[in-house]
C-alpha positions in Angstrom: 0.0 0.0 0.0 1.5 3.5 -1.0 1.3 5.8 1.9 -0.3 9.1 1.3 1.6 12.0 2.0 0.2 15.4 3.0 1.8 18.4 2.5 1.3 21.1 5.1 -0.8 23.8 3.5 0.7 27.6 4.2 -1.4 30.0 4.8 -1.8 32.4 2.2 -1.2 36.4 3.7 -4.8 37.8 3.2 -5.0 40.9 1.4 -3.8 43.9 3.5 -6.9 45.8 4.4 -7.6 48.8 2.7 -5.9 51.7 3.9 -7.9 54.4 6.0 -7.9 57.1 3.3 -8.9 54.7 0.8 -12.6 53.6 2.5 -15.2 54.9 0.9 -17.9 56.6 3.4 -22.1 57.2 2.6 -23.2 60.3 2.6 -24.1 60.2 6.9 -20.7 59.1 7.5 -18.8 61.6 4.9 -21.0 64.7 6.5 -19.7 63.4 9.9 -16.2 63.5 8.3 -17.0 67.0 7.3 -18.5 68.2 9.9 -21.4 69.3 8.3 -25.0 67.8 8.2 -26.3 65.3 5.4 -28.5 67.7 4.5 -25.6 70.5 4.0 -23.8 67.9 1.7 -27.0 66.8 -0.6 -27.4 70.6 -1.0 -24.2 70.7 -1.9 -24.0 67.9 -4.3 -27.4 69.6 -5.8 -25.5 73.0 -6.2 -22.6 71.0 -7.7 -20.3 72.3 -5.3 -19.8 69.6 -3.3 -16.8 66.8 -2.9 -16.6 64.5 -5.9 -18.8 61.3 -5.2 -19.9 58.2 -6.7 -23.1 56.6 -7.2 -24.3 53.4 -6.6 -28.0 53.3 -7.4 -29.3 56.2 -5.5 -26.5 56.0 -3.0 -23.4 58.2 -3.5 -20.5 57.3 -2.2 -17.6 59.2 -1.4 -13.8 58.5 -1.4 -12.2 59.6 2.4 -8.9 61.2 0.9 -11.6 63.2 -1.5 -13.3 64.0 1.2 -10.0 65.8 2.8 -8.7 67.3 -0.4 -12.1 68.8 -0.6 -12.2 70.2 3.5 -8.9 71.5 2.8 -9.3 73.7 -0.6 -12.4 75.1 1.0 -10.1 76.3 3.8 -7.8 77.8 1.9 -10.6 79.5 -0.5 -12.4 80.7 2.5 -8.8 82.0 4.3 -7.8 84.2 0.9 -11.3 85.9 1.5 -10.8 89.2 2.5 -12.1 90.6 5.7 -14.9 93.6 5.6 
């Protein structure tokens, strides 16, 4: 009779985990990011002056690190304002 021989299986690394930046956030969660209500943001969106999103369905989605670039050049437009 042949004996069977097993080979010891290695575990495979499981994909690293997306990175924070990376996660993409609902609307609730990216107005929480903000700092600003969902209802501030779907205005926004509407106006077409919010942060870039996607859509899934009727869901947008939006990208974390978008969601920084975005707080950030709104800072800067709103410090080169000039003061009354």
């Amino acid at each position: 009779m042949k004996s069977k021989t097993t080979q010891r299986e290695v575990a495979k690394p499981s994909a690293a985990p997306p990175r924070i930046e990376d996660c993409w956030l609902r609307r609730p969660e990216a107005a929480a990011h903000l700092g600003i209500s969902p209802s501030l943001l779907e205005k926004l969106d509407a106006l077409g002056d919010g942060p870039l999103c996607a859509r899934i369905g009727r869901v947008r989605i939006y990208k974390r690190s978008t969601l920084d670039q975005y707080a950030a050049e709104r800072s800067q437009s709103n410090n080169a304002k000039p003061s009354k």
